[in-house]
C-alpha positions as a LaTeX table, in Angstrom:
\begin{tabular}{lrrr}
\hline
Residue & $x$ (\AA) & $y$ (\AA) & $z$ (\AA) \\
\hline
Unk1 & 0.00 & 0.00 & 0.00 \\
Unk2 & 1.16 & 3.20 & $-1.11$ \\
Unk3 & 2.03 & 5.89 & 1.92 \\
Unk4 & $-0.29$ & 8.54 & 2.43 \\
Unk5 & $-0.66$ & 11.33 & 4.79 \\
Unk6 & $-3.67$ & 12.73 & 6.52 \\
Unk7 & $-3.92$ & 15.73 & 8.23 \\
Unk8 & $-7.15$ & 16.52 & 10.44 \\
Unk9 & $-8.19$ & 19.92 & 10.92 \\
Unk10 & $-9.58$ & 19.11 & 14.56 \\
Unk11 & $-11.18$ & 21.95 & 15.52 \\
Unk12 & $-13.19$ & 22.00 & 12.72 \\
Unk13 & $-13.71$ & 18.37 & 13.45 \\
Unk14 & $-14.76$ & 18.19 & 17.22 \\
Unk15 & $-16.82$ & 21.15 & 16.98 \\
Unk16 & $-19.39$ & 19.17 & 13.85 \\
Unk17 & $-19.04$ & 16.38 & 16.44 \\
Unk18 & $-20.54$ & 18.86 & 19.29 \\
Unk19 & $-23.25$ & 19.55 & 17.28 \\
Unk20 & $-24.08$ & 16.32 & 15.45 \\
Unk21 & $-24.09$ & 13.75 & 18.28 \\
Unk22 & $-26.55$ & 14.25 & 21.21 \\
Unk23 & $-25.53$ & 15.43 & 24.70 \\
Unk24 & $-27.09$ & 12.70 & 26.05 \\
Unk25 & $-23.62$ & 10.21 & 25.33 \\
Unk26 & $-22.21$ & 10.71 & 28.42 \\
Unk27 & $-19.37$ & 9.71 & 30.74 \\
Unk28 & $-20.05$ & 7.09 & 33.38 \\
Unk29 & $-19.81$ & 10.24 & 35.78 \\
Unk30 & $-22.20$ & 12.02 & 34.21 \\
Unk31 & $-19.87$ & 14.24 & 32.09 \\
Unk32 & $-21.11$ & 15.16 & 28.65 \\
Unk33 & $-18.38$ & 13.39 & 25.93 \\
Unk34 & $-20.79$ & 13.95 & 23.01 \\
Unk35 & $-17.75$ & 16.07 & 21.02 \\
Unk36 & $-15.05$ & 13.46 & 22.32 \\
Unk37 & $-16.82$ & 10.43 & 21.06 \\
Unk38 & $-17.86$ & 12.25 & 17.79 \\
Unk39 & $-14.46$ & 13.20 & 16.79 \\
Unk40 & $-13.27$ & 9.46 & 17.37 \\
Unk41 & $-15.96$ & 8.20 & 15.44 \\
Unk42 & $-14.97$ & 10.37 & 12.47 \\
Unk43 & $-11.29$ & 9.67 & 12.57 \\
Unk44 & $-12.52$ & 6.06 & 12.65 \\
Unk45 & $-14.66$ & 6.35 & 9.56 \\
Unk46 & $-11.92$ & 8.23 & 7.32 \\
Unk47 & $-9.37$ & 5.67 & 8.45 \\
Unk48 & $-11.18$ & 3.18 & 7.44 \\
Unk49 & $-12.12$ & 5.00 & 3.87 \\
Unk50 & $-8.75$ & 6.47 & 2.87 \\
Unk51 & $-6.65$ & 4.14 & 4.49 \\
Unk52 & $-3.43$ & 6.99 & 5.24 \\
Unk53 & $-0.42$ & 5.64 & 6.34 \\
Unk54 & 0.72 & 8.57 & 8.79 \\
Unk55 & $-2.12$ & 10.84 & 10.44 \\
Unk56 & $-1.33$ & 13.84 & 11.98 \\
Unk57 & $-4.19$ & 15.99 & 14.43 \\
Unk58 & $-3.61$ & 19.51 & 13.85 \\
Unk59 & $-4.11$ & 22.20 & 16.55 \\
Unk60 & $-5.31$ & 25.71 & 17.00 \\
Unk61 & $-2.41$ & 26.66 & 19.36 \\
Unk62 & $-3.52$ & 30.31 & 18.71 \\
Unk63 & $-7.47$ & 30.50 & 17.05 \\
Unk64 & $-6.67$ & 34.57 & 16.19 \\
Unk65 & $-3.27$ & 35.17 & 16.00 \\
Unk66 & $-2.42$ & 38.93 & 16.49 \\
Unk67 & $-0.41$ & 39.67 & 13.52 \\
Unk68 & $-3.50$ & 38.50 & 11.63 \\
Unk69 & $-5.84$ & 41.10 & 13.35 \\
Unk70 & $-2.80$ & 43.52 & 13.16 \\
Unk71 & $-3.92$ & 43.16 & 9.64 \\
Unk72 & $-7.31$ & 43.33 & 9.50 \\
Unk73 & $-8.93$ & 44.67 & 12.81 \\
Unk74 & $-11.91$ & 43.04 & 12.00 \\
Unk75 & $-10.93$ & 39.04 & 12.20 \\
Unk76 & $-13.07$ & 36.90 & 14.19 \\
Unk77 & $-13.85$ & 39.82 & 16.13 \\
Unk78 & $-17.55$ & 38.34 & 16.75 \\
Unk79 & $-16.23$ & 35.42 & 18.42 \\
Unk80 & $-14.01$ & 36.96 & 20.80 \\
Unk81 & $-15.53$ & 36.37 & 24.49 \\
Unk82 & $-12.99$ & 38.07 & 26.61 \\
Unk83 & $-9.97$ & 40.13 & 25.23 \\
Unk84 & $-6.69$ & 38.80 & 26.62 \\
Unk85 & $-3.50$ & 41.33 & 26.20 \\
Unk86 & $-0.63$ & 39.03 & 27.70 \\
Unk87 & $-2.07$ & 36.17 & 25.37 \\
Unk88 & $-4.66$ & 34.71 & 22.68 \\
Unk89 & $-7.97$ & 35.83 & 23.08 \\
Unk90 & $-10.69$ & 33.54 & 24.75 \\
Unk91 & $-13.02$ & 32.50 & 22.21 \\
Unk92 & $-16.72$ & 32.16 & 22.17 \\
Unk93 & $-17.02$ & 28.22 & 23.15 \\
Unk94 & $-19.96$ & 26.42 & 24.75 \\
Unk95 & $-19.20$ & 25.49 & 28.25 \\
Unk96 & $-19.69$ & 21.85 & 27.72 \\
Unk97 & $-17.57$ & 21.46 & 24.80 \\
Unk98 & $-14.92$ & 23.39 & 26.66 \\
Unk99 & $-14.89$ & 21.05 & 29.29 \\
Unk100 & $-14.31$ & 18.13 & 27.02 \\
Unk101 & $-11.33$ & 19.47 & 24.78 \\
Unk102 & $-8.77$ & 18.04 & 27.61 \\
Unk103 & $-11.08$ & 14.60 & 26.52 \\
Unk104 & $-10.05$ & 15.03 & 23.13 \\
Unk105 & $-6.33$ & 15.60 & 23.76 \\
Unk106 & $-6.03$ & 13.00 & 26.41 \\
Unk107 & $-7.57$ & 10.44 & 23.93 \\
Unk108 & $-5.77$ & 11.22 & 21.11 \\
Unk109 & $-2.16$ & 10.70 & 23.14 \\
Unk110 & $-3.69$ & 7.28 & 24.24 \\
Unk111 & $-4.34$ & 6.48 & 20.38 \\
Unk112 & $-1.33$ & 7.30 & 19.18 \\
Unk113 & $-2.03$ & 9.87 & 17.06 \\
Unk114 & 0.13 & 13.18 & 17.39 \\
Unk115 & $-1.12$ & 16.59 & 18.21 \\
Unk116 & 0.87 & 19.13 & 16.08 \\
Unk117 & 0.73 & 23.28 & 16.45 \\
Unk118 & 2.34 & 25.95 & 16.33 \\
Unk119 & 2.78 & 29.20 & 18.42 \\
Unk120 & 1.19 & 32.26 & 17.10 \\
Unk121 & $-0.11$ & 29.91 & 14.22 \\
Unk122 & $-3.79$ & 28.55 & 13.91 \\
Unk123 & $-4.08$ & 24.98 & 12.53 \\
Unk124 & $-4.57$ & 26.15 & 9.01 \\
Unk125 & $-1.27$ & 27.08 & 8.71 \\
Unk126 & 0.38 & 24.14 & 10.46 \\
Unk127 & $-1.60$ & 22.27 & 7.81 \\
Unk128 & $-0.42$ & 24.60 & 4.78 \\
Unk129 & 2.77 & 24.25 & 5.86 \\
Unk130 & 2.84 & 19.64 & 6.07 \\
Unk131 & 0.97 & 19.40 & 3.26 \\
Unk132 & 3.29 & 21.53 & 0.82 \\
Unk133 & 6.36 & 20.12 & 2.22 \\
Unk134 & 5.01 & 16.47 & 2.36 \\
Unk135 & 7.13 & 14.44 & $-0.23$ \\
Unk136 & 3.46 & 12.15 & $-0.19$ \\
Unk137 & 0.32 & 12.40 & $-1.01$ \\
Unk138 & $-1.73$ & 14.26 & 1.10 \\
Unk139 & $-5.76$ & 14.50 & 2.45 \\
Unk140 & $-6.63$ & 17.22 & 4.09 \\
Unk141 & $-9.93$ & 16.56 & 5.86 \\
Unk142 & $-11.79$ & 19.79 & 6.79 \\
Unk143 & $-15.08$ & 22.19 & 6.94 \\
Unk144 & $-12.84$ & 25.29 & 6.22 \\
Unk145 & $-13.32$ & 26.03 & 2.50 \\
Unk146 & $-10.17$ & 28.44 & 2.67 \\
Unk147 & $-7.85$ & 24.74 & 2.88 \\
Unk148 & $-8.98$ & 24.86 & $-0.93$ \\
Unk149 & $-6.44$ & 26.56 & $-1.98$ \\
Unk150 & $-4.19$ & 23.31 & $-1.20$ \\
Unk151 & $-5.51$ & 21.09 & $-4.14$ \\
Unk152 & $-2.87$ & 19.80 & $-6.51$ \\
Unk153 & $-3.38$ & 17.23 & $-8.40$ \\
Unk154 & 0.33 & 16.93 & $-9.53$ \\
Unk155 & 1.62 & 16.56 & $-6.22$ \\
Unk156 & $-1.41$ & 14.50 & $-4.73$ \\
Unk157 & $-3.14$ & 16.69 & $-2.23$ \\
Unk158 & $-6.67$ & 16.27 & $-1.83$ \\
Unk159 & $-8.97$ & 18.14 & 0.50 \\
Unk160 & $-11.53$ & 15.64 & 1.92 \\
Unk161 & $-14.39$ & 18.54 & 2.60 \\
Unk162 & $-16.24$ & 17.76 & 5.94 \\
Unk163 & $-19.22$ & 20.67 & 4.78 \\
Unk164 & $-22.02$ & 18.47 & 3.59 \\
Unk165 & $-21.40$ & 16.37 & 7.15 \\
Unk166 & $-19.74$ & 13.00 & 7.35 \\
Unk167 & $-22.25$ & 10.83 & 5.28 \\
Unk168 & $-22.02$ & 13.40 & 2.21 \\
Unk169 & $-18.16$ & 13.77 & 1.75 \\
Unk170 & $-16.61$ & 15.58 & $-0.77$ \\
Unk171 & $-12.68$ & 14.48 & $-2.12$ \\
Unk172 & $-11.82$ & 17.47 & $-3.78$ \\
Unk173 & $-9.62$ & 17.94 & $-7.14$ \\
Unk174 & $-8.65$ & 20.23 & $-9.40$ \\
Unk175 & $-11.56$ & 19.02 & $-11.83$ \\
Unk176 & $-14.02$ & 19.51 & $-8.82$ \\
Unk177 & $-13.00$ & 22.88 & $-7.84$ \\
Unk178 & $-12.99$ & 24.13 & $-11.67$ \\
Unk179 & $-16.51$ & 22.81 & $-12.19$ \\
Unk180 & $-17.95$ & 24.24 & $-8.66$ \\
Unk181 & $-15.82$ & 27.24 & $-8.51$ \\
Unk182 & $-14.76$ & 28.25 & $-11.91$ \\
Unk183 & $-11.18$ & 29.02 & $-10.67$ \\
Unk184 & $-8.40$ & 26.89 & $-10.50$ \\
Unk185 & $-7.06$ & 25.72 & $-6.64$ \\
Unk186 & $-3.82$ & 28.01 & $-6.78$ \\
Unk187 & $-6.41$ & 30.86 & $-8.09$ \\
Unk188 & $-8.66$ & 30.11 & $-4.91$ \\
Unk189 & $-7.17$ & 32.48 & $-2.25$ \\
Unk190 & $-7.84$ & 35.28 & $-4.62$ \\
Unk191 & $-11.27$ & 34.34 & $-5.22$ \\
Unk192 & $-11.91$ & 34.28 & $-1.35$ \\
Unk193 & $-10.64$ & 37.08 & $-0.67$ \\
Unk194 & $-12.68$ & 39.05 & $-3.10$ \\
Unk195 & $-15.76$ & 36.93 & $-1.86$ \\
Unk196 & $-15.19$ & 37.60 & 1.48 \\
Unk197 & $-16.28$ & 35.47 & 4.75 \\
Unk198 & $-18.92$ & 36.06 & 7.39 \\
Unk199 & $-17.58$ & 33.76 & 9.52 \\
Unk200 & $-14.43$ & 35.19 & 10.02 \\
Unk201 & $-14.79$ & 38.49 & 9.67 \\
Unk202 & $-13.91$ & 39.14 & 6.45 \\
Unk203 & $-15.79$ & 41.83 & 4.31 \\
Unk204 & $-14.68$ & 40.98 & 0.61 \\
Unk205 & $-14.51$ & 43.94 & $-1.97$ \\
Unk206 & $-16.93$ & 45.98 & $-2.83$ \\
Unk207 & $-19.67$ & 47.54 & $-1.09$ \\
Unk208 & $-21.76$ & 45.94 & 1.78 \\
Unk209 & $-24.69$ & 47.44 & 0.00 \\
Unk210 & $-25.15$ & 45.20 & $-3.34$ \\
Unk211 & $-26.48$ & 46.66 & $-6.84$ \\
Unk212 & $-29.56$ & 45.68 & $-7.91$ \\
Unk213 & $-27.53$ & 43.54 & $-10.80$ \\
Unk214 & $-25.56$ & 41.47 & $-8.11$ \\
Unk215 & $-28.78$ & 40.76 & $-5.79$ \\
Unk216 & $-30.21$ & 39.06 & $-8.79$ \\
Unk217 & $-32.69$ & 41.14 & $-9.36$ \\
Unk218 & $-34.69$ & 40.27 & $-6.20$ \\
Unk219 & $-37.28$ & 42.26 & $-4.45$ \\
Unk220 & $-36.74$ & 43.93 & $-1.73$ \\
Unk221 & $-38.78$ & 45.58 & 1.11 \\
Unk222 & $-38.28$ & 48.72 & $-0.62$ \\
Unk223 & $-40.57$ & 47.84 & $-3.18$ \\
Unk224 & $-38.91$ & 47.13 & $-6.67$ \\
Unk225 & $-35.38$ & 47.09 & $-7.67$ \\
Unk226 & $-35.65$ & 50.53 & $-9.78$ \\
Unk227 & $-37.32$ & 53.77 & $-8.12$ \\
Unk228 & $-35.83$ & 56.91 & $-7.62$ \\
Unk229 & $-32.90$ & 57.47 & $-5.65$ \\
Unk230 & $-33.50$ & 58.14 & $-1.88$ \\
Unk231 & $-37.07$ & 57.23 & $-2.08$ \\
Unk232 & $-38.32$ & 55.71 & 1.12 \\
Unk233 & $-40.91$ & 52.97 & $-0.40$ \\
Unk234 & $-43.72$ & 51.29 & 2.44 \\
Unk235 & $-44.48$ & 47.66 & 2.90 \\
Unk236 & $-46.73$ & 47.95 & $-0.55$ \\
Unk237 & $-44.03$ & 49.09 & $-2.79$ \\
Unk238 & $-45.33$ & 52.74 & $-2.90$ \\
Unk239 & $-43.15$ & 55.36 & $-2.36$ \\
Unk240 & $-44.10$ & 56.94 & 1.52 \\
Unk241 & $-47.08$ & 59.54 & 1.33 \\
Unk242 & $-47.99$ & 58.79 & $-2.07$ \\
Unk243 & $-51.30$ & 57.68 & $-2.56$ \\
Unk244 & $-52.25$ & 54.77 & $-4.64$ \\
Unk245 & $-53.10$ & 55.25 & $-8.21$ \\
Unk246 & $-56.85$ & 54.57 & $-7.79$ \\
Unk247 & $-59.20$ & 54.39 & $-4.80$ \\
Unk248 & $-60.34$ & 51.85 & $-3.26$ \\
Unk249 & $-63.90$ & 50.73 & $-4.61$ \\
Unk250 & $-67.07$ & 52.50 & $-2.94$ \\
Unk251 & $-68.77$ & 49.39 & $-1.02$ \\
Unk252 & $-65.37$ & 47.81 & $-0.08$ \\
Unk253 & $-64.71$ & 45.86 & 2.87 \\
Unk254 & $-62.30$ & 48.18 & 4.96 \\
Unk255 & $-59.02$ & 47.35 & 5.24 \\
Unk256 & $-59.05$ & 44.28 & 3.20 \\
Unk257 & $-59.06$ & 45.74 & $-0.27$ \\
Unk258 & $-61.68$ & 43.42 & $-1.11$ \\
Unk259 & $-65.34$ & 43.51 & $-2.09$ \\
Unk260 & $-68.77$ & 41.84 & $-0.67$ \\
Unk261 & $-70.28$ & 39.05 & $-2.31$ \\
Unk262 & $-73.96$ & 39.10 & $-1.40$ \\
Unk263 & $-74.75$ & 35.20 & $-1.89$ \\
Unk264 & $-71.90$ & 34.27 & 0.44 \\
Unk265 & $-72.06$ & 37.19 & 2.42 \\
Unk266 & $-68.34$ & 37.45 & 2.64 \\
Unk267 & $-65.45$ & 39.30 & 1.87 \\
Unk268 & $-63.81$ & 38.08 & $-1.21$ \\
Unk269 & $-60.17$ & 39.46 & $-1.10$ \\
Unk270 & $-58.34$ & 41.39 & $-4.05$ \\
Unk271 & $-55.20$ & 42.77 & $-4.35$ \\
Unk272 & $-56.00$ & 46.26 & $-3.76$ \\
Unk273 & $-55.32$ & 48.97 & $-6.29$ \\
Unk274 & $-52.51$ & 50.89 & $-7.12$ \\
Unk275 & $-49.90$ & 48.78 & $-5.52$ \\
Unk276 & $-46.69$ & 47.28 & $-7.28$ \\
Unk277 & $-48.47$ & 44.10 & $-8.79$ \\
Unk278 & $-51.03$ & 46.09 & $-10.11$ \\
Unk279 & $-48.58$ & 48.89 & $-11.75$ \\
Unk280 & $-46.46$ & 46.53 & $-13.19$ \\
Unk281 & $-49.49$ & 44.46 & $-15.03$ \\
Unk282 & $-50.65$ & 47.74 & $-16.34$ \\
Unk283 & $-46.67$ & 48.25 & $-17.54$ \\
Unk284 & $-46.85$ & 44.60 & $-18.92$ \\
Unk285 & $-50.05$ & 45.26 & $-20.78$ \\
Unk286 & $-48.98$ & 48.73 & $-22.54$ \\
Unk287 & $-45.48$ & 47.05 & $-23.32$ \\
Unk288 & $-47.65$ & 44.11 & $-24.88$ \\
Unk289 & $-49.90$ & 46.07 & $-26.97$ \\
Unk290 & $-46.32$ & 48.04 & $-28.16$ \\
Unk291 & $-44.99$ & 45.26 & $-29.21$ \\
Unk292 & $-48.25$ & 43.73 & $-30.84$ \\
Unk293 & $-48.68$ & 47.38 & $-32.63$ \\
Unk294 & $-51.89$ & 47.99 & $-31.38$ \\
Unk295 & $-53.02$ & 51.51 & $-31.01$ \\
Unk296 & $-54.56$ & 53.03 & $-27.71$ \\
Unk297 & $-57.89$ & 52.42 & $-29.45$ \\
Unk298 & $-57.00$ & 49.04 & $-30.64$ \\
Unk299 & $-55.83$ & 47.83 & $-27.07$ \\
Unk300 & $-57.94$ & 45.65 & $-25.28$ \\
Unk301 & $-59.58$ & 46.77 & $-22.32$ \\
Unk302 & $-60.48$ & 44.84 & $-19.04$ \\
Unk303 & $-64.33$ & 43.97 & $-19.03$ \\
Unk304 & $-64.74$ & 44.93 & $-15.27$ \\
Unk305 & $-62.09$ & 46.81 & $-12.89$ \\
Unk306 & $-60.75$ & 44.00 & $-11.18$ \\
Unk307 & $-57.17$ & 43.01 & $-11.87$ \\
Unk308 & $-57.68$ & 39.24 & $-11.79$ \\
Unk309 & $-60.22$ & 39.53 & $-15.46$ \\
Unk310 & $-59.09$ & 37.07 & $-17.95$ \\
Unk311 & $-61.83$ & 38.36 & $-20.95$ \\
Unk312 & $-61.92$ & 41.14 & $-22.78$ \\
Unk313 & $-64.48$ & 43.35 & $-23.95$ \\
Unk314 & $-62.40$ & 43.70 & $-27.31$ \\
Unk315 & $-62.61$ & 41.56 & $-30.15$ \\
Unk316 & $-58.92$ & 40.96 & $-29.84$ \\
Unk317 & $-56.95$ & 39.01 & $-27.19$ \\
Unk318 & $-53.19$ & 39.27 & $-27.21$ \\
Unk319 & $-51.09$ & 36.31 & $-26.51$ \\
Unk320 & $-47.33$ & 35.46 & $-26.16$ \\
Unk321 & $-45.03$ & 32.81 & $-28.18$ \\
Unk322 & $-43.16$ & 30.94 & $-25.89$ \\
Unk323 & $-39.66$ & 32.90 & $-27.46$ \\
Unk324 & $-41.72$ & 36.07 & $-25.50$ \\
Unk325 & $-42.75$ & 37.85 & $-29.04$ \\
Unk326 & $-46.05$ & 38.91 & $-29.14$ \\
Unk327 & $-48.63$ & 38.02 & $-31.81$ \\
Unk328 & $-52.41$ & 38.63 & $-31.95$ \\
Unk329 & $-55.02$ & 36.28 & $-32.30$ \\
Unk330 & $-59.00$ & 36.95 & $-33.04$ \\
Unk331 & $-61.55$ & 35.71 & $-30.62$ \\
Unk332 & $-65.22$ & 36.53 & $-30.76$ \\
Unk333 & $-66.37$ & 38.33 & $-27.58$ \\
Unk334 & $-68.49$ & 36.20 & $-24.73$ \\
\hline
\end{tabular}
């Protein structure tokens, strides 16, 4: 069997485990182990699957390292619990998975398997550091997509990616981060960094406030994606004070925008008038008839005032192709 080297990102390891396996597995004493048995469990199941030949646990001897933040104030600066100045800063951990990371290290010794950090270094770069210098191949297993940037085919390092969760893992190649990404592995750190990453505090380039052509086109609470600059739009998509186009029907149940129907003596609701559906379906219908070259006369005209009609007064019904050009089509009025 060919050698092969695995390096664990444990962290990233035990704190899935937290998470994934119950509280309830417990130490005869009582003592939550949920994390501690978790993590074995994994490094049991990747043994098994990859079959390495050396496997190395690698450590966060420093989670924020202070030349980093030196850098960039803003680093994991959500997930700092208490502000240490003679050392690394105490990071936002759950009590009981605190309590168990002396677990993890004390089972790991009696295992065999090595615990390897670095001072001043988080276990990214003690894993950066084996994998390029390994004269092996290498598998990286971790939940930290910025270990991408490792791949190589030519020199055999993989990056077993822990995201999807243990039953759904990922071996990553150059092939597979082409086809997901659309960068090459050695091009990933610059595509992070432009990206940017919540989690660690990283803003990205560019603006925090998106254009309309990079949020897809979505809607937003302020109504549609066009409108005037520094107009204040309501819940309805109106700009604030306006009124709507129309009023509201005489006979109307208040408040609902809807209208009475005496033989079930309810309020049927409607969309009411004037608000962004309602513009834009008058927009559509104008845009339509453009298209279709019909004249203001020509265009066909809603038999009653309700939005939701589907007939026409007009002898003429316009209809769309499927490629989104408009043609018209007779139909003899009901």
């Amino acid at each position: 069997m060919a050698d092969r080297l695995m390096l664990l990102d444990t962290a990233s390891l035990y704190f899935r485990a937290f998470y994934g396996v119950p509280d309830t597995v417990t130490a005869p004493d009582g003592r939550p182990i949920n994390a501690a048995r978790g993590l074995l469990d994994m490094i049991a199941k990747l043994v098994s699957a990859y079959e390495p030949t050396h496997l190395i646990a690698c450590w966060d001897d420093d989670w924020r390292p202070q030349w980093r933040v030196d850098l960039l104030r803003s680093y994991k600066t959500h997930r700092v619990a208490e502000p240490v100045a003679s050392g690394p800063d105490v990071e936002v951990v759950p009590d009981p998975l605190e309590a168990q990371v002396p677990v993890i290290r004390e089972a790991l010794g009696v295992l065999g398997i090595p615990i390897v950090g670095a001072a001043d270094h988080e276990a990214d770069d003690v894993i950066g550091t084996l994998a390029t210098r390994s004269d092996i191949p290498v598998d990286v297993v971790t939940g930290d997509r910025d270990l991408i940037q490792l791949v190589d085919d030519a020199r055999g390092i993989r990056v077993v990616y822990t995201g999807r969760g243990m039953s759904n893992l990922d071996v990553l190649t150059d092939e597979f981060v082409v086809a997901k990404y659309a960068v090459r592995p050695d091009q990933y750190a610059d595509f992070a960094t432009m990206r940017g990453d919540a989690s660690d505090g990283l803003p990205g380039v560019g603006s925090p406030r998106r254009s309309r052509r990079h949020r897809g086109g979505r809607r937003t609470r302020r109504g549609d994606d066009g409108g005037r600059p520094g107009e204040d739009h309501g819940r309805r998509g109106l700009p604030r004070g306006r009124p709507p186009s129309r009023p509201r029907r005489a006979g109307s149940a208040a408040g609902t925008g809807g209208r009475t129907d005496p033989a079930r003596g309810s309020t049927r609701p409607r969309r009411a008038r004037g608000t962004l559906g309602t513009r834009r379906l008058r927009c559509a219908r104008r845009c339509v008839s453009a298209r279709a070259g019909l004249t203001a006369a020509e265009r066909p005209q809603p038999r009653s005032r309700s939005v939701h009609s589907r007939s026409f007064d007009s002898g003429q019904v316009v209809t769309m192709r499927s490629a989104g050009t408009p043609s018209r089509s007779a139909r003899a009025a009901p």
